[in-house]
N, C-alpha and C positions, 0 to 999 in steps of 0.2 A: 715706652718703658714697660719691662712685662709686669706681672705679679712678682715671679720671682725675685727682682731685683727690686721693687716696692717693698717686698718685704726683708730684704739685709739692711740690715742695724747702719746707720751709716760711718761714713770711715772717720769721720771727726770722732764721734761717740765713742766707735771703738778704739781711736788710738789715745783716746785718752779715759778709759776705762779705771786700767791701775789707779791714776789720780783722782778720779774720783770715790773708790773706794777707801783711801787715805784717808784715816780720821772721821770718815762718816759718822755721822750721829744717826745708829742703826733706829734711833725709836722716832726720828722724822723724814718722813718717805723723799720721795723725789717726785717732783711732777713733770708729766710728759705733758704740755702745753699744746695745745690743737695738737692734737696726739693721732688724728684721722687713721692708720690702722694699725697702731703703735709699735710700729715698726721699732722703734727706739727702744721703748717701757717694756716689749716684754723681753729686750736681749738683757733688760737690769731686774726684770724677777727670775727670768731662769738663772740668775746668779743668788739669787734669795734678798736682791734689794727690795725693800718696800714701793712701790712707786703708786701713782695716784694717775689715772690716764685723766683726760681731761679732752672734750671736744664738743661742739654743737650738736653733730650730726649722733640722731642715733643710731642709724645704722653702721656706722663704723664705729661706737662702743659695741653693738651686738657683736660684731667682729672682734674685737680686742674682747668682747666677755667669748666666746668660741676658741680664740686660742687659747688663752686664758685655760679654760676646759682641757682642753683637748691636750694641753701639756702638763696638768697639775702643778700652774702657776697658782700664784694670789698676787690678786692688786684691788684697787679701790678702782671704781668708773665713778666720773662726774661731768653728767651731762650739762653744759652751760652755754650761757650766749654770752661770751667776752668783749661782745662789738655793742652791748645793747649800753645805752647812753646812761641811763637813769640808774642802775648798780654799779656794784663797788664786788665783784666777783672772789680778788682778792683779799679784800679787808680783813685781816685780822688771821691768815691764813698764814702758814708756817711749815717750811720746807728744805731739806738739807742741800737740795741741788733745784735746780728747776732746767728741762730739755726745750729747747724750740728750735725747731727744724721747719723751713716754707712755710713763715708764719710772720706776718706783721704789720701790729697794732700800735703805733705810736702814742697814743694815750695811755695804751697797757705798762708802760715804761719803770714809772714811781713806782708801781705796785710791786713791778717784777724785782727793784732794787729792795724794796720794804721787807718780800716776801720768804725771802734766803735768809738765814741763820747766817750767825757769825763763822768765817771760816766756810762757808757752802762755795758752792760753784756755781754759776751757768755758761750754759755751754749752748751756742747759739747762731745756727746760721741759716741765712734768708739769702733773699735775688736783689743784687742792686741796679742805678737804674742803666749799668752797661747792658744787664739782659734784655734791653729792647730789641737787641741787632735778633737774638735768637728766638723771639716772638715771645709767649707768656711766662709768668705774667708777664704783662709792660707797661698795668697802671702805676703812675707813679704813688698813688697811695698806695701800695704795694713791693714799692721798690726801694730801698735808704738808695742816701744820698753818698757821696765821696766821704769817707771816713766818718759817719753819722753813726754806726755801731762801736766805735772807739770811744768817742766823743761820750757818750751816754754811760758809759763804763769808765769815762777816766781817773775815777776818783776808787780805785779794785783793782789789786793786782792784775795784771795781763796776764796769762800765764800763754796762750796763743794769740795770736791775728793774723788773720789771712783776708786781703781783698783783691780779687782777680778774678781769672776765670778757669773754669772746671770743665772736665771732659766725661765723657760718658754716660750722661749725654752733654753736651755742649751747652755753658751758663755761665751767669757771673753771681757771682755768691761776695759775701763777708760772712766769715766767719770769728768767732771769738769763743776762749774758753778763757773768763774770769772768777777771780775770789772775792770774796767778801770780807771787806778787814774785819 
């Protein structure tokens, strides 16, 4: 995959753009979740969403703070370790949508349903564990199970579901773009 294509917004996000500017509550950002080079966050500040990037690594916030720059965006960076056992990352945290893209923590779960406002969205897609045929990831802690992204959302409008596989490059993904009653 080059840079180039690392960095386009991906097409879930963008095809559901419009909808999630519907109704936003402009004064609570949106967080970009393992946001690694925010590929995501910064196609919602060049729109003038608020968003919140969010990842371990700093060198890929130094990155999202550079383009950041380099475009006369704003967003917030918050560098965190989501995997670390003994915090609560999310606690008490509050946000109008939340982005996760080739990201997943199954304990990060309650948090992420806790953390969306009434009426928010998340919008949401990971590798399930069909992508073993096509190599990485292919830990299964890294991969949902047959309808496990459904499941975990069933109590939120659907407004998409997608589980299958993706081209370009070649994967199996679940996707989901839900509401928050």
């Amino acid at each position: 995959m080059t840079r180039e294509t690392e960095q386009k917004p991906a097409n879930l996000l963008l095809d559901n753009l419009e909808l999630l500017q519907q109704g936003m509550d402009t004064d609570v950002p949106v967080l970009d979740l393992a946001c690694g080079n925010g590929r995501n966050g910064l196609e919602l500040a060049a729109r003038g969403i608020g968003v919140v990037f969010a990842d371990h690594s700093a060198d890929s916030l130094r990155f999202v703070e550079q383009q950041l720059a380099a475009r006369n965006l704003s967003g917030r960076l918050w560098q965190v370790d989501l995997e670390e056992e003994a915090t609560a990352p999310l606690a008490g945290a509050r946000f109008s949508s939340i982005l996760v893209f080739r990201y997943l923590l199954r304990p990060l779960f309650p948090a992420l349903l806790h953390a969306v406002i009434p009426g928010g969205l998340i919008i949401y897609e990971t590798f399930t564990t069909a992508n073993r045929r096509f190599g990485r990831p292919n830990n299964p802690r890294f991969l949902l199970k047959p309808g496990e992204l459904k499941a975990i959302f069933r109590n939120w409008e659907t407004i998409h579901y997608f589980e299958g596989l993706k081209k370009n490059p070649d994967r199996a993904v679940a996707q989901i773009v839900t509401r928050k009653p």
